[in-house]
PyMOL Python script that loads the backbone (N, CA, C, O; Angstrom):
from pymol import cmd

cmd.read_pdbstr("""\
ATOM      1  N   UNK A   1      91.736 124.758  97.097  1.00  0.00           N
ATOM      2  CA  UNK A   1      93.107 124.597  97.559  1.00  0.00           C
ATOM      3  C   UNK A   1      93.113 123.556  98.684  1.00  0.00           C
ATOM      4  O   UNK A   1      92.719 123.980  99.770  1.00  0.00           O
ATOM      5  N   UNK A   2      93.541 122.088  98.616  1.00  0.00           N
ATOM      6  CA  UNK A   2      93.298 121.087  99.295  1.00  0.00           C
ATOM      7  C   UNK A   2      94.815 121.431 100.355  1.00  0.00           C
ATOM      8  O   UNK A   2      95.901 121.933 100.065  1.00  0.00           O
ATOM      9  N   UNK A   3      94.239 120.877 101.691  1.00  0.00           N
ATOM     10  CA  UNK A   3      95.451 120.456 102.759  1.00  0.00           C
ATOM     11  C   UNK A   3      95.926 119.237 102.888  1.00  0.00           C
ATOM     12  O   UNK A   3      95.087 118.586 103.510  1.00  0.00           O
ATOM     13  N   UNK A   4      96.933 118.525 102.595  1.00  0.00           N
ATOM     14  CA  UNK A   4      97.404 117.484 102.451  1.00  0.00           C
ATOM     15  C   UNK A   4      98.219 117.282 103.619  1.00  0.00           C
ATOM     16  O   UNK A   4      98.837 118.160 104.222  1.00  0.00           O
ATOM     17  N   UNK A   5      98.163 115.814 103.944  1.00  0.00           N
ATOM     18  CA  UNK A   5      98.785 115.374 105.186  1.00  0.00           C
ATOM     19  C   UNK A   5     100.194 114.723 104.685  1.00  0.00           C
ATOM     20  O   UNK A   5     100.123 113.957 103.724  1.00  0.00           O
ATOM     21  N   UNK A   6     101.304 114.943 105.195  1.00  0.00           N
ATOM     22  CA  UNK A   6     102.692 114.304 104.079  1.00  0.00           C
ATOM     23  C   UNK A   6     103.279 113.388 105.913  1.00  0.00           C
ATOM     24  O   UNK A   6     102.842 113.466 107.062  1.00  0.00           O
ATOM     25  N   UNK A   7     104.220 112.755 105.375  1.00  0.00           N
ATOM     26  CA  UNK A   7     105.049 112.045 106.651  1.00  0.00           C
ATOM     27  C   UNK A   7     106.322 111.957 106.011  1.00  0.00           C
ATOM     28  O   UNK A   7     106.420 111.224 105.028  1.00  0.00           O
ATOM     29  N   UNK A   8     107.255 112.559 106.400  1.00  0.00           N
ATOM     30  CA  UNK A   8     108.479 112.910 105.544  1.00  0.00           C
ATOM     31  C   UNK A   8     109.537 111.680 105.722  1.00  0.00           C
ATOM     32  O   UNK A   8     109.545 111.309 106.896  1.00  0.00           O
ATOM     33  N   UNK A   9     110.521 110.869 104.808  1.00  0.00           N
ATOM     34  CA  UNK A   9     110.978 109.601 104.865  1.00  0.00           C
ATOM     35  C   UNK A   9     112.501 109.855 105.251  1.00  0.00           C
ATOM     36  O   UNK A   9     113.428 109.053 105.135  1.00  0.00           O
ATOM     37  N   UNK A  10     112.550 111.368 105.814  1.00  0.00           N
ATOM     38  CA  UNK A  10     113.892 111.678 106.102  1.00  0.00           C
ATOM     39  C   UNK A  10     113.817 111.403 107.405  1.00  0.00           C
ATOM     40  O   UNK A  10     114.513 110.451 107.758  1.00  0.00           O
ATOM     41  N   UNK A  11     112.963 112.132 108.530  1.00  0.00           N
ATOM     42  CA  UNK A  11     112.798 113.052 109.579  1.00  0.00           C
ATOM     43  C   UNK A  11     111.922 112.138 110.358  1.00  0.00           C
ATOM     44  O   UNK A  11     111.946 112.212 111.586  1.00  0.00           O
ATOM     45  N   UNK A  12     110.907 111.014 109.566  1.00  0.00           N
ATOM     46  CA  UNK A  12     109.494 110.759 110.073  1.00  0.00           C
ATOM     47  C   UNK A  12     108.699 111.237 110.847  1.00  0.00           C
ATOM     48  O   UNK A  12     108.066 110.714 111.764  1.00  0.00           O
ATOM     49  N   UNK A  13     108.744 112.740 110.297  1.00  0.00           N
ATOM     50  CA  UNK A  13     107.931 113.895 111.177  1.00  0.00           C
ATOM     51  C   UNK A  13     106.728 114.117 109.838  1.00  0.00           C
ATOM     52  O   UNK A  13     106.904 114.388 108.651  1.00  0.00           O
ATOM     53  N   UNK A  14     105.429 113.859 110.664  1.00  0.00           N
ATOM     54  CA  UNK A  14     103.917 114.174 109.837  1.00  0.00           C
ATOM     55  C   UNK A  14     103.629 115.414 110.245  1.00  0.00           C
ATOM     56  O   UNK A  14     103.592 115.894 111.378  1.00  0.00           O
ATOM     57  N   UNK A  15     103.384 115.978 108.960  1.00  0.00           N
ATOM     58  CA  UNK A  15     102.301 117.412 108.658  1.00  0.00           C
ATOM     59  C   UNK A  15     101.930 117.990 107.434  1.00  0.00           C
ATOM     60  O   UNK A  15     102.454 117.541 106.414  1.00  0.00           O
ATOM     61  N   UNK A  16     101.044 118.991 107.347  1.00  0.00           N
ATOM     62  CA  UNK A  16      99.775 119.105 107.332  1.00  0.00           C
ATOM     63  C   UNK A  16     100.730 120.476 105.694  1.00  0.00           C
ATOM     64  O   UNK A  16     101.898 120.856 105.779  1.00  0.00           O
ATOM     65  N   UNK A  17     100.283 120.656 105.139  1.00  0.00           N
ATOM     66  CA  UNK A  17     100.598 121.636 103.710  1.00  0.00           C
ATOM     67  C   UNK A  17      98.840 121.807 103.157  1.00  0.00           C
ATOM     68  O   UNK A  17      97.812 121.130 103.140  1.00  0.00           O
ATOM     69  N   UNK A  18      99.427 123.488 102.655  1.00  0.00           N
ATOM     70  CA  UNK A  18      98.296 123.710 101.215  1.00  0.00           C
ATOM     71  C   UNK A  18      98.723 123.701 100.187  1.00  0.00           C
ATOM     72  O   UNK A  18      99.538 124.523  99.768  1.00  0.00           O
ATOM     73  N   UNK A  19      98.279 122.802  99.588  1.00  0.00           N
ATOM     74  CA  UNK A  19      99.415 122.414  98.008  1.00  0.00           C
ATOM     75  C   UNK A  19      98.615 122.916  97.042  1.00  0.00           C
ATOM     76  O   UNK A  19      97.463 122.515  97.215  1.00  0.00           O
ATOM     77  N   UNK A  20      98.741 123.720  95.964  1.00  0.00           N
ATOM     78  CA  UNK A  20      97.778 124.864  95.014  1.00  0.00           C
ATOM     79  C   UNK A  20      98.912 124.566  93.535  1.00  0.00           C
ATOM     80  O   UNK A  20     100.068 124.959  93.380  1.00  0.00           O
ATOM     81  N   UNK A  21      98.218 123.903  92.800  1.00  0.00           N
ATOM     82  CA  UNK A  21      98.898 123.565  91.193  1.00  0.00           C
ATOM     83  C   UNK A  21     100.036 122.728  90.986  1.00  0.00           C
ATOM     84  O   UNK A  21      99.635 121.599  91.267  1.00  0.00           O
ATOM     85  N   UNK A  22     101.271 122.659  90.637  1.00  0.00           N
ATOM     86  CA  UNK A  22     102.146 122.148  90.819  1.00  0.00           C
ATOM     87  C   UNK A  22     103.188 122.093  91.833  1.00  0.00           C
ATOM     88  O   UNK A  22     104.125 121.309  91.679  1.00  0.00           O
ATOM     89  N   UNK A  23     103.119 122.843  92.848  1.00  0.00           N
ATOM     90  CA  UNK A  23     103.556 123.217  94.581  1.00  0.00           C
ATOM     91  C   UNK A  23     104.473 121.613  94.352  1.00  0.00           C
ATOM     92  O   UNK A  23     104.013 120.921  93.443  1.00  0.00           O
ATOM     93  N   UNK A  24     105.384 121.175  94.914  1.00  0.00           N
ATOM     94  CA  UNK A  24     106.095 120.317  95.305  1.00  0.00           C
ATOM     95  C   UNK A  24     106.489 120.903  96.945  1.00  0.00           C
ATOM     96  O   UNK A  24     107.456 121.610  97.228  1.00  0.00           O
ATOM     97  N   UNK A  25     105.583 120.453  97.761  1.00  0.00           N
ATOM     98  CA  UNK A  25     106.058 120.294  99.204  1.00  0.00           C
ATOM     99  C   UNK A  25     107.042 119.503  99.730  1.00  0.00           C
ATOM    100  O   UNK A  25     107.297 118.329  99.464  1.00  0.00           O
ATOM    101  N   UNK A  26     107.705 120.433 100.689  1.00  0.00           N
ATOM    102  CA  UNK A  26     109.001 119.499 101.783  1.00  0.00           C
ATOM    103  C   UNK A  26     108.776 119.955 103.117  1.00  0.00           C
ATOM    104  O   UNK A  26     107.983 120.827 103.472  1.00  0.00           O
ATOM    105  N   UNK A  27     109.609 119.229 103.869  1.00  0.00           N
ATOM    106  CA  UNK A  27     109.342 118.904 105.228  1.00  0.00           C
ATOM    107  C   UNK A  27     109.421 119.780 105.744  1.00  0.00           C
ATOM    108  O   UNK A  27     110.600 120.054 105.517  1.00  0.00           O
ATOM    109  N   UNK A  28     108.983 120.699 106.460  1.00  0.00           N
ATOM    110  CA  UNK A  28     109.058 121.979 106.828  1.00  0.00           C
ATOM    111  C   UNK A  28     110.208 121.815 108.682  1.00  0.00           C
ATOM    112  O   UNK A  28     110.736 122.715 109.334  1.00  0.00           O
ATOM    113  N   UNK A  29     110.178 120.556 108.892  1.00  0.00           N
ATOM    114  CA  UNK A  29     111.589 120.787 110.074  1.00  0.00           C
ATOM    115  C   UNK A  29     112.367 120.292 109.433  1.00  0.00           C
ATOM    116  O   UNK A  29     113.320 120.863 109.962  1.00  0.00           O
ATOM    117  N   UNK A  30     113.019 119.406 108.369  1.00  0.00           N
ATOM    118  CA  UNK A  30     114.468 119.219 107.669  1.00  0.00           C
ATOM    119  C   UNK A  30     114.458 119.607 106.179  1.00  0.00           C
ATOM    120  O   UNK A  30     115.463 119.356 105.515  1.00  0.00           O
ATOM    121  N   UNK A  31     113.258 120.277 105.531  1.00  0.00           N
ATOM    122  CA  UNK A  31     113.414 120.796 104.187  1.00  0.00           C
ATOM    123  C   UNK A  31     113.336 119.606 102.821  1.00  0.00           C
ATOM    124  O   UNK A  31     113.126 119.818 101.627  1.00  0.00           O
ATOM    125  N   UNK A  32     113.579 118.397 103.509  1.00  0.00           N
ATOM    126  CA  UNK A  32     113.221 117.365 102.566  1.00  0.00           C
ATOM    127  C   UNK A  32     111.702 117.122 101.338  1.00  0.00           C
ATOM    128  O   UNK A  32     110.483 117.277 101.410  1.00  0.00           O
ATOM    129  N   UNK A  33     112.373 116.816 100.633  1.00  0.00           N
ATOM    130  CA  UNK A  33     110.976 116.088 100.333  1.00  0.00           C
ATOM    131  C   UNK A  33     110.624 114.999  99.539  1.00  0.00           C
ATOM    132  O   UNK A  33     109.770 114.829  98.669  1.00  0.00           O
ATOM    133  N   UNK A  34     111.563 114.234 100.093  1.00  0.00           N
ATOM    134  CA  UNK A  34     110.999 112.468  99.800  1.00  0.00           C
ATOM    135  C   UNK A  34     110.049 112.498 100.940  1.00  0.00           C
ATOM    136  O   UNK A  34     110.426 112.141 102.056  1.00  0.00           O
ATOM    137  N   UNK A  35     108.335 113.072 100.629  1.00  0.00           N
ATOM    138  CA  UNK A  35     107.684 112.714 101.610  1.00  0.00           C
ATOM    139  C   UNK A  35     106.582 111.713 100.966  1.00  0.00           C
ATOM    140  O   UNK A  35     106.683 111.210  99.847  1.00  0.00           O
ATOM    141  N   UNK A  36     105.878 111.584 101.564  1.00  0.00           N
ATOM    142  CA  UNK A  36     104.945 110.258 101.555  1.00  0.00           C
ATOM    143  C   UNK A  36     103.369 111.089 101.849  1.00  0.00           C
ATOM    144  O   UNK A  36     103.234 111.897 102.767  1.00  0.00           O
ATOM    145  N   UNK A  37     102.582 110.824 101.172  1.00  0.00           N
ATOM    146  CA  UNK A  37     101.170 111.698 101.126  1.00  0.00           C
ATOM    147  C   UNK A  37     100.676 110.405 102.370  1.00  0.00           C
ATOM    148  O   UNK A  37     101.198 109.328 102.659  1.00  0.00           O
ATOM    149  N   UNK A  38      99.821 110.897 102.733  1.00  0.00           N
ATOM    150  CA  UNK A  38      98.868 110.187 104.339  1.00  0.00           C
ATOM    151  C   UNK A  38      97.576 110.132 103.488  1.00  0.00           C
ATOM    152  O   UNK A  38      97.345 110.871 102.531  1.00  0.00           O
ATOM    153  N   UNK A  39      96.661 109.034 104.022  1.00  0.00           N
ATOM    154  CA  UNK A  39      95.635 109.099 104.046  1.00  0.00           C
ATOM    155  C   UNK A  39      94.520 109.904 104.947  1.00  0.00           C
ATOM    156  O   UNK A  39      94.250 109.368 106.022  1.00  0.00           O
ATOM    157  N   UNK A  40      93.766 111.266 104.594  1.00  0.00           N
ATOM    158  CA  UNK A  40      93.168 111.632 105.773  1.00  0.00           C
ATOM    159  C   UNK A  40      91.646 111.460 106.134  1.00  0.00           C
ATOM    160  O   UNK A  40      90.735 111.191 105.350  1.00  0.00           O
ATOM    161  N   UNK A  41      91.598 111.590 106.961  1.00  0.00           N
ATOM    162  CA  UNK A  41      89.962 111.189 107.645  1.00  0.00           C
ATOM    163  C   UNK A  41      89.162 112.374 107.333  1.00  0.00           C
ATOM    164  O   UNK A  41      89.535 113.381 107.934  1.00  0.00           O
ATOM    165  N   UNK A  42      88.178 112.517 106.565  1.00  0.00           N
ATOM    166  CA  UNK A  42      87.142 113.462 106.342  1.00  0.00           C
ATOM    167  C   UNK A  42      85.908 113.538 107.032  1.00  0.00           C
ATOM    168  O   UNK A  42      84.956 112.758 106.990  1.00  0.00           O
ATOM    169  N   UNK A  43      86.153 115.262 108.086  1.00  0.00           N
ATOM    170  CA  UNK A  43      85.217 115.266 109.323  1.00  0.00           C
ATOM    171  C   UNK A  43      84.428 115.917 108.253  1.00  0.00           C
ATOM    172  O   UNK A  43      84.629 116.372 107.127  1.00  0.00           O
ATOM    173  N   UNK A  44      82.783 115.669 109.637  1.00  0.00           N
ATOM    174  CA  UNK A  44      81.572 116.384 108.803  1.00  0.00           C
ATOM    175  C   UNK A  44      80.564 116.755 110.184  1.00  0.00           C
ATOM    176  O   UNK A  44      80.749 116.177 111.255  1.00  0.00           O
ATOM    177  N   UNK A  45      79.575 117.706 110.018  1.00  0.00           N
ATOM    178  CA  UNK A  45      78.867 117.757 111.130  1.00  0.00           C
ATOM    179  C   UNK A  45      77.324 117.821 109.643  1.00  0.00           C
ATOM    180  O   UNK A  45      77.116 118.439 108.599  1.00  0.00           O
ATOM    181  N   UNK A  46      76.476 116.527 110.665  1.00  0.00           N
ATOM    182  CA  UNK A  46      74.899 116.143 110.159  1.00  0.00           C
ATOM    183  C   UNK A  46      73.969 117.083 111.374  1.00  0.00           C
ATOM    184  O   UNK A  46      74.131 116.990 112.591  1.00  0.00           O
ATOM    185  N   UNK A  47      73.025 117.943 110.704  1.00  0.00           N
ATOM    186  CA  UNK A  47      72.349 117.994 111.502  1.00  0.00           C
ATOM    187  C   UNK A  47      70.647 118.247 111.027  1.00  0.00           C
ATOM    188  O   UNK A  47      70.366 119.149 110.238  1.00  0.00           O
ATOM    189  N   UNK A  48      69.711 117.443 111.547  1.00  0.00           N
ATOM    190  CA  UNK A  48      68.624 116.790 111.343  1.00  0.00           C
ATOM    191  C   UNK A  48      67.757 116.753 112.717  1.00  0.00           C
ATOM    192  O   UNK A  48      68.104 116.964 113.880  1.00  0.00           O
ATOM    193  N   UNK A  49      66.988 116.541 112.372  1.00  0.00           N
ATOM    194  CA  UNK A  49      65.509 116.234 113.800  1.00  0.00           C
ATOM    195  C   UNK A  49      65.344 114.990 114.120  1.00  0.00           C
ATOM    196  O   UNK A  49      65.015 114.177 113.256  1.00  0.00           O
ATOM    197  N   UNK A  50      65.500 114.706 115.135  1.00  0.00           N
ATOM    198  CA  UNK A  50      64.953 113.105 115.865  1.00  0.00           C
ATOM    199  C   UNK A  50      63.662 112.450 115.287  1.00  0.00           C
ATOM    200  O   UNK A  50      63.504 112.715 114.096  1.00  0.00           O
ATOM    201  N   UNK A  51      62.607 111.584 115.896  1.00  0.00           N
ATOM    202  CA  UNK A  51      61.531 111.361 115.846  1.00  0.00           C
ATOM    203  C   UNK A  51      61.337 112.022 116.520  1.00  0.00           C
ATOM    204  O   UNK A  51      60.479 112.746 116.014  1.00  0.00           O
ATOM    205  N   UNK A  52      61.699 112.583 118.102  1.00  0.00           N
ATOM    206  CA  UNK A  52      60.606 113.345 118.822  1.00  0.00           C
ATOM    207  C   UNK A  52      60.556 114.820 118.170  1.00  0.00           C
ATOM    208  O   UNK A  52      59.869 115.526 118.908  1.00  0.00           O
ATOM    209  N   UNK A  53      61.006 115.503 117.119  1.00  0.00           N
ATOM    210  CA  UNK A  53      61.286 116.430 117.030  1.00  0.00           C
ATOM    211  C   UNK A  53      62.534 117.671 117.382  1.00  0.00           C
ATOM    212  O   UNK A  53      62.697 118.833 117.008  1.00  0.00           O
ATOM    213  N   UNK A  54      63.077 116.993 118.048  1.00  0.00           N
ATOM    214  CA  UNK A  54      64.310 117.758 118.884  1.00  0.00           C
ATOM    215  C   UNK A  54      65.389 117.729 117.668  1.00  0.00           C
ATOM    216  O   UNK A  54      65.756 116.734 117.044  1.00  0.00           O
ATOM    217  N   UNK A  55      65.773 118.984 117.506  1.00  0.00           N
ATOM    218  CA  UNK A  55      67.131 119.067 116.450  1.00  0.00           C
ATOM    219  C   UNK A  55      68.601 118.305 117.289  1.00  0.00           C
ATOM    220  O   UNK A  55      69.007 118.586 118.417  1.00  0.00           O
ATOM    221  N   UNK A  56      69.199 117.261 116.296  1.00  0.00           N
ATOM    222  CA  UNK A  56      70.070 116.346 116.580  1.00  0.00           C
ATOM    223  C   UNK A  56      71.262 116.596 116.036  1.00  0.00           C
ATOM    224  O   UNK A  56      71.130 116.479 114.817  1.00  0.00           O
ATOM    225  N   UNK A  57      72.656 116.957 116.389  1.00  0.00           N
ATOM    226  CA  UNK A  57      73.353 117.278 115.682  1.00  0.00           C
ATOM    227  C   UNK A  57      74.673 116.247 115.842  1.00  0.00           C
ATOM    228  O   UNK A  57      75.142 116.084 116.968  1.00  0.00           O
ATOM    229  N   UNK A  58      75.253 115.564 114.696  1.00  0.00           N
ATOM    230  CA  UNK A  58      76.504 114.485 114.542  1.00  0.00           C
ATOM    231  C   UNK A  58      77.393 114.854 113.835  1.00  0.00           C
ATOM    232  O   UNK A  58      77.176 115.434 112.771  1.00  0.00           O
ATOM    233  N   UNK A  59      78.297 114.653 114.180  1.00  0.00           N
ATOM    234  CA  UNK A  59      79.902 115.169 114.136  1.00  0.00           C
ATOM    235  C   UNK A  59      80.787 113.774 114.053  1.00  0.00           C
ATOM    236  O   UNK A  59      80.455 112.744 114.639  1.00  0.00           O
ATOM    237  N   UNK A  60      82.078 113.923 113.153  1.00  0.00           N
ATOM    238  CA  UNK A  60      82.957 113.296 112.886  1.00  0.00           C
ATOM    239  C   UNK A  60      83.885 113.324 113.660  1.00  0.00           C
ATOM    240  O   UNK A  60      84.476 112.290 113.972  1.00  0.00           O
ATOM    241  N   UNK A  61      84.227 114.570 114.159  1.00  0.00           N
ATOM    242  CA  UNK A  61      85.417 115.022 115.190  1.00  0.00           C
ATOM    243  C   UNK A  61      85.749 114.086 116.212  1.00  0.00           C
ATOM    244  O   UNK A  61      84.894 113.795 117.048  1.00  0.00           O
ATOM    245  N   UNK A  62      86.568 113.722 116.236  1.00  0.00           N
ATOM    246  CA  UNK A  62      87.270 113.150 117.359  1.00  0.00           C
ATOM    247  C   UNK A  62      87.139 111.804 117.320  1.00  0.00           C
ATOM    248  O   UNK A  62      87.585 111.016 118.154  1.00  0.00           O
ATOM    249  N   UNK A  63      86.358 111.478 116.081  1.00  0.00           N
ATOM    250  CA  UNK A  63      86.040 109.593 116.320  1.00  0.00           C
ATOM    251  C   UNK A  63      87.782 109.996 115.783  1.00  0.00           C
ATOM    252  O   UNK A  63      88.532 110.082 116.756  1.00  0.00           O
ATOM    253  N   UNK A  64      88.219 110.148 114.924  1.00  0.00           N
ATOM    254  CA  UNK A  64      89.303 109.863 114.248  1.00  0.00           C
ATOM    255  C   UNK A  64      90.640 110.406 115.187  1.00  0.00           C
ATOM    256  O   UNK A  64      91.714 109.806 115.134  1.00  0.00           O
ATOM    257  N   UNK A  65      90.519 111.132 115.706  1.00  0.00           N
ATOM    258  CA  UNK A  65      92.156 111.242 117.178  1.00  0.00           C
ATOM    259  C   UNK A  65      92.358 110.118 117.682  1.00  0.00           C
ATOM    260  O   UNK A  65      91.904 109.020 117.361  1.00  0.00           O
ATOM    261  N   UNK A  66      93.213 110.479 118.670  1.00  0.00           N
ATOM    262  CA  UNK A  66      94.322 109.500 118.822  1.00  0.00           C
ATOM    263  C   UNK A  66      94.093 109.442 120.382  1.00  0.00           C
ATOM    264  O   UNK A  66      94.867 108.897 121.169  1.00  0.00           O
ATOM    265  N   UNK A  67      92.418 110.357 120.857  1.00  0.00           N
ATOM    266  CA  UNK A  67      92.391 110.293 122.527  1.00  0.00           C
ATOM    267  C   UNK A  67      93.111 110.974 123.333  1.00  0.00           C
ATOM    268  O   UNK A  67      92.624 111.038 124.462  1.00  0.00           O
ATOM    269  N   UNK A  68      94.513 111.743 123.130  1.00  0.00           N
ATOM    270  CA  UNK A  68      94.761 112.387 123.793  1.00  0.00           C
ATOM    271  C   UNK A  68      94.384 113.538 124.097  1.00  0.00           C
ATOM    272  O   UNK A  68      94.374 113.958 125.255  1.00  0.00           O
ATOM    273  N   UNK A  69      93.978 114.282 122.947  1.00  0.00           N
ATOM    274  CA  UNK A  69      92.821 115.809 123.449  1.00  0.00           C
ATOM    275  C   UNK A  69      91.993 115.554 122.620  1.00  0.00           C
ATOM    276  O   UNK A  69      91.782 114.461 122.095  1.00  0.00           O
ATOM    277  N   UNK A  70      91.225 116.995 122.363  1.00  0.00           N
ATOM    278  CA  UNK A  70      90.062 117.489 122.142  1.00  0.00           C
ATOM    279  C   UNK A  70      90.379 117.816 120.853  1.00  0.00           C
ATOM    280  O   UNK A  70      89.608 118.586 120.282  1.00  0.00           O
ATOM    281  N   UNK A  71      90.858 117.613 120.557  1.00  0.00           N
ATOM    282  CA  UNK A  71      91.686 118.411 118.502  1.00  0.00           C
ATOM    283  C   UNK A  71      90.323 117.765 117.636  1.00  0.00           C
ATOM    284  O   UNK A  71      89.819 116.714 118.032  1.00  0.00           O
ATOM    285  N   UNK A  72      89.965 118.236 116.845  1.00  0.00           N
ATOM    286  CA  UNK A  72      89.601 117.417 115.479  1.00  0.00           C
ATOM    287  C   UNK A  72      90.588 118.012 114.898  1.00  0.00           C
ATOM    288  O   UNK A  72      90.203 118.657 113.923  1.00  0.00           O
ATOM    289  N   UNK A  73      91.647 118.064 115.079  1.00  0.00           N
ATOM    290  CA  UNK A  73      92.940 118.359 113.925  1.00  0.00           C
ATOM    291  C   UNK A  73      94.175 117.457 114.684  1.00  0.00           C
ATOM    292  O   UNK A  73      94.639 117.925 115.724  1.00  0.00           O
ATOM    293  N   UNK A  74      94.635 116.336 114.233  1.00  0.00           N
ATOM    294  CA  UNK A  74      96.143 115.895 114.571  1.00  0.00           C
ATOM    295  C   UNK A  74      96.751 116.543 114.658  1.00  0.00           C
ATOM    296  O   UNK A  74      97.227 116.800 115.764  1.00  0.00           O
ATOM    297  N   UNK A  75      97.187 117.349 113.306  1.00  0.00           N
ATOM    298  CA  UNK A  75      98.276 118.084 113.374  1.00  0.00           C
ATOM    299  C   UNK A  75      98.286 119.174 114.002  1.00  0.00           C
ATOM    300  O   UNK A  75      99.182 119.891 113.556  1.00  0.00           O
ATOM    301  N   UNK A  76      97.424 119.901 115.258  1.00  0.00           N
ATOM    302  CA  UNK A  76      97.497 120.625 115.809  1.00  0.00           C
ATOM    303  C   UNK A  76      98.029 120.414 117.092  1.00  0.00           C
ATOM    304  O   UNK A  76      98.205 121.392 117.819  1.00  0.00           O
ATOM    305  N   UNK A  77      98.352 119.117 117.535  1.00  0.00           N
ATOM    306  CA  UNK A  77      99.142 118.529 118.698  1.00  0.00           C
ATOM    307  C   UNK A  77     100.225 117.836 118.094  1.00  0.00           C
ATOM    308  O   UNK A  77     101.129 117.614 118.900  1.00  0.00           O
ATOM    309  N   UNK A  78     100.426 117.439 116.991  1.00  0.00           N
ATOM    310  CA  UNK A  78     101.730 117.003 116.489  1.00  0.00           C
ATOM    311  C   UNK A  78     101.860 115.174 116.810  1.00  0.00           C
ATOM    312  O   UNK A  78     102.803 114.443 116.507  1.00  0.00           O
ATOM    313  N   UNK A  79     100.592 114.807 117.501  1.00  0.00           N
ATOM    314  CA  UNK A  79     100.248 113.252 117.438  1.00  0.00           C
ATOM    315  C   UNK A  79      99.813 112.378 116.446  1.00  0.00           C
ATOM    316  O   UNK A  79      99.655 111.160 116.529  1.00  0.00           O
ATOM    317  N   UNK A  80      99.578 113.357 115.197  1.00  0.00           N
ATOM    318  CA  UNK A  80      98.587 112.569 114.361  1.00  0.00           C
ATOM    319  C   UNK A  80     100.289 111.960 113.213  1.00  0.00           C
ATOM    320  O   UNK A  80     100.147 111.207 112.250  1.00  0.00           O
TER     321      UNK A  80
END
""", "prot")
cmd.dss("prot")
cmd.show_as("cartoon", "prot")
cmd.util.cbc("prot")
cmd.orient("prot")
């Protein structure tokens, strides 16, 4: 069940849906849905051993915000 990012062409308010089979999503603050699907950024956390041995762990989070917090989720501040 994928989460899709929409930006609605009524309202130009972006967010975030679980869309499951034929679901037709709308804007959940004006009910529209001439919306527009977003492209989203796919986080990941790598984790592996250095050369010296020390476990190293890399993360996607936050390269992709917008700098104002700590979110790896946009739509949890309503900036993305």
């Amino acid at each position: 069940m994928p989460i899709y990012e929409y930006k609605c062409n009524e309202c130009k308010k972006n967010f975030e849906t679980l869309v499951m089979g034929s679901f037709k999503p709308q804007c959940p603050t004006c009910d529209s849905q001439d919306l527009a699907r977003l492209m989203s950024t796919c986080g990941f956390v790598s984790k592996s051993t250095g050369a010296d041995g020390a476990p190293q762990v890399t993360s996607s989070a936050g390269a992709s915000g917008c700098g104002s917090c700590a979110s790896s989720n946009c739509g949890s501040c309503g900036m993305g």
